[in-house]
N, C-alpha and C positions, 0 to 999 in steps of 0.2 A: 671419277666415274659417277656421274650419277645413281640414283635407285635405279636400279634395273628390275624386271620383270625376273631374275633367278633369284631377286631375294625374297620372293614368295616362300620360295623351297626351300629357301634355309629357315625362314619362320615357321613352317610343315615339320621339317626335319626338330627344330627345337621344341616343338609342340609332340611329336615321335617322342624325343628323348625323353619327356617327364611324363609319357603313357607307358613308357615300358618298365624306368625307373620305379616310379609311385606305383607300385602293384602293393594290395590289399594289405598282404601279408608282412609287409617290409615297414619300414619309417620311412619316412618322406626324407630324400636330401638333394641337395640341389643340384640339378644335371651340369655335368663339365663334360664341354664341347672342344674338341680336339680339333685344330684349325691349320690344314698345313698348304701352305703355300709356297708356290716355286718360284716367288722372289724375293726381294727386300724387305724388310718391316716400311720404309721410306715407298720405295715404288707402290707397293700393296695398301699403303694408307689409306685413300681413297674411300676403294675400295671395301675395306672393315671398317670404313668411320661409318659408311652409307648403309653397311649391316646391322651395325651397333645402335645407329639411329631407329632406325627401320623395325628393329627387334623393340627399342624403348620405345616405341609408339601403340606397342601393343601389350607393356606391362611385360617386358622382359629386359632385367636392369643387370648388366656385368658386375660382377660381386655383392649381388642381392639372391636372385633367385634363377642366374646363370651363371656358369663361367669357362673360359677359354681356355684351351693349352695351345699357345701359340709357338709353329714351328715354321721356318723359314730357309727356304733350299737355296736362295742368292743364287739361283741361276746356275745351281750345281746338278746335273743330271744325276750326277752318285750319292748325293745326300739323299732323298724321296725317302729309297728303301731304307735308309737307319733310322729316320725323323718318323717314319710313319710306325716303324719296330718301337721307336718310342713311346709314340703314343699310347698304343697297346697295353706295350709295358703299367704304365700311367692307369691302364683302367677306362680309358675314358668314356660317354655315352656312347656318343657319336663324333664321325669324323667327316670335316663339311674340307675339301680339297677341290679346284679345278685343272682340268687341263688332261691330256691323256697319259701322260707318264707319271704324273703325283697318286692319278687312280688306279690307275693298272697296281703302283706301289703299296698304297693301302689295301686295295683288295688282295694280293700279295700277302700283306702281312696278317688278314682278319678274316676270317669266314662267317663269322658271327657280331661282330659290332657293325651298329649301321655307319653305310658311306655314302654321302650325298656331295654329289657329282656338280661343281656350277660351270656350267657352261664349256664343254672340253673343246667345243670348235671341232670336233670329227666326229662319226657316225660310232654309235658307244658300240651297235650290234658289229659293227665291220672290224673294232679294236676286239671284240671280245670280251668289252666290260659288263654287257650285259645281255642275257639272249633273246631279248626285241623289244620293242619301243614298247608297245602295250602291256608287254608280262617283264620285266626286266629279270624277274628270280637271284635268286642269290641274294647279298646284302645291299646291292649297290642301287641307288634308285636318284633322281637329280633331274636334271636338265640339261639338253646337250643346244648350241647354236652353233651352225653349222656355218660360222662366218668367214671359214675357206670358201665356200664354194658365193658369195659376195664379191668373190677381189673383181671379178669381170666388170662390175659396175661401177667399184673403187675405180680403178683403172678407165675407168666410161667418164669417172667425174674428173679425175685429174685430167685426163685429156681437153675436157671443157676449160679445166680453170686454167694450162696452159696450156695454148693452141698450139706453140711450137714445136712442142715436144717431138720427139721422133722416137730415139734412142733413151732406153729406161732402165738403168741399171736396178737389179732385186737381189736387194740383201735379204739372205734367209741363212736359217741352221738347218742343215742336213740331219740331224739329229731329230727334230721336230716332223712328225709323221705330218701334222696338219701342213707345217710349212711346204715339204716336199709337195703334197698334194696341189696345193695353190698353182707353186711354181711350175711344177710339171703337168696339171691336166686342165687347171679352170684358167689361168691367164693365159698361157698360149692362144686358145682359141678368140679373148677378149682381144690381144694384140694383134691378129690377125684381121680381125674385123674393123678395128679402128686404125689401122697402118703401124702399128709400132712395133720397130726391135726389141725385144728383151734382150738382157745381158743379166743373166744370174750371177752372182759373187756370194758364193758363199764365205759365213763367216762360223768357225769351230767353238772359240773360246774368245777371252777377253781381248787378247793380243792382236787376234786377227783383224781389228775393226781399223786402226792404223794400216796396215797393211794392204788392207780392200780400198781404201780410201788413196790411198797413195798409187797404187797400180789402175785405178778408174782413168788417172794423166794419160796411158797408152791410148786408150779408146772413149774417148771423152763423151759419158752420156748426157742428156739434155735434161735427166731427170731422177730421182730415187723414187724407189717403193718400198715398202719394209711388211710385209705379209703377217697374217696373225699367229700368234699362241707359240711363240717362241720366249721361256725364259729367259735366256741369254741376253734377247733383244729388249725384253721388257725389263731387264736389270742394269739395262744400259742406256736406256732412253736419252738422258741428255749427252750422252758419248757421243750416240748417234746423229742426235739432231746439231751438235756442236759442231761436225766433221763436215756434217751436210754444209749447214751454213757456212764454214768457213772455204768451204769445194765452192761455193755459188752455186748450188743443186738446188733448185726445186723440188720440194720433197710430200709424197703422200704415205701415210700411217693410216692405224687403224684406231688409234689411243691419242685422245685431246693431250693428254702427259707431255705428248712430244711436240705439241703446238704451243702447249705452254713453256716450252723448250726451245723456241726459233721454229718449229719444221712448219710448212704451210698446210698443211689440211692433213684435216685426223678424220677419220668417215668411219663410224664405230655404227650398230645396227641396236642402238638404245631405245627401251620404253621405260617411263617411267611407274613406279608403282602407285597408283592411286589406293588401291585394298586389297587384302588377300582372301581370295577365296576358295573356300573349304570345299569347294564342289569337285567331287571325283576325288578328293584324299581322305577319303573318311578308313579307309585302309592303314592308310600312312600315320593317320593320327591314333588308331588304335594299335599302332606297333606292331600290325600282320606285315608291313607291305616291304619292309626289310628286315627284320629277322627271322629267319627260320624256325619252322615250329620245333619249339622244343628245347631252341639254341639254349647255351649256356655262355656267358662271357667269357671274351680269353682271359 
């Protein structure tokens, strides 16, 4: 994944973590950042190399005058809440997570350590993560892209790149609120407009993905779609795109990952970052705008 525009927030958030740290009365030491993710270190690479980049271009060097506690949930829904207990445990500044089940978890475990949010793909106020886009309150503050509510256009472009398509089998986790969402409220309406069947298949865990793949023979779609912000899916990437190609499916994603994988078109809603700018986080850089007056660390 390229730079993307939510690594602004997490350069805000690391500039938070040494206005809150460096107070007057303390010694300076160096903020550790608590980094939890709900995939692979392998899949997640990307990802944190584009951070780590992004972060050294502005004079913030990983075991200089930063540093990570990296934690990694491989796509396990029940890991989040121990990994994020952990963190805590640890002490750490801040905790930079996406997605809405790693935040829900960290907020869960912290009432007072800042959490910044990259990109959870659902509406934070409708999860409950935060109570509204302008005042978030609490600890949790971030960037949400709402790129369930996109799949209409994904599904607009696949349509384009193949014409024949009819029949669209959508692999999604039931598990994944964003996923559900896609499947059940913004693509219906897309496939109805452009003539297509859906055929939902859900997939639970690891095992299922053979299983979906082998049962697709009964009713043979013309097509895959794989929806956003599912772990499971994002920890299986090349599983996915393996199955696909070896089906002959034509396949549309949200994550280049899986193009570099065999799958045919990946349609992710990326901006690159040219600078960050400090306009409207002057809150956030003074350490008001996530924690609570008063707070004390867990």
């Amino acid at each position: 994944m390229k730079k993307e525009v939510l690594l602004s927030i997490l350069v805000v958030a690391v500039q938070l973590a040494v206005a809150v740290i460096a107070e007057p009365q303390q010694q300076k030491k160096v903020p550790r950042i608590g980094y939890l993710s709900p995939s692979d270190p392998a899949t997640d690479s990307t990802r944190f190399e584009a951070i780590r980049l992004a972060l050294r271009e502005l004079g913030y060097i990983e075991g200089q005058n930063i540093t990570f506690e990296h934690r990694y949930a491989e796509g396990k829904f029940d890991r989040h809440s121990e990994l994020a207990a952990e963190l805590v445990r640890l002490k750490v500044d801040i905790i930079v997570t996406g997605g809405p089940i790693p935040v829900r978890a960290a907020k869960n475990a912290t009432k007072t350590i800042p959490i910044v949010m990259l990109g959870t793909g659902t509406d934070p106020v409708e999860e409950g993560l935060v109570e509204s886009l302008a005042r978030p309150g609490g600890n949790v503050t971030g960037l949400t892209l709402l790129t369930g509510e996109l799949g209409g256009k994904r599904l607009e472009l696949f349509k384009e790149a193949v014409p024949k398509v009819g029949r669209v089998a959508v692999l999604y986790d039931p598990a994944t609120p964003v996923n559900v969402h896609e499947v059940k409220e913004v693509l219906p309406v897309a496939a109805r407009a452009l003539g297509l069947t859906l055929q939902p298949r859900e997939v639970r865990d690891v095992d299922g993905f053979d299983k979906v793949f082998a049962a697709m023979g009964k009713q043979r779609p013309d097509g895959l779609y794989v929806p956003v912000g599912s772990p499971l899916m994002n920890a299986n990437q090349k599983r996915i795109a393996g199955l696909a190609l070896k089906s002959r499916l034509p396949s549309m994603y949200i994550r280049k990952e899986y193009v570099a994988a065999g799958g045919l078109i990946g349609g992710y809603a990326s901006v690159a970052v040219r600078e960050v700018r400090p306009v409207g986080h002057d809150k956030i850089l003074k350490g008001e705008a996530c924690r609570p007056a008063g707070a004390a660390a867990d």
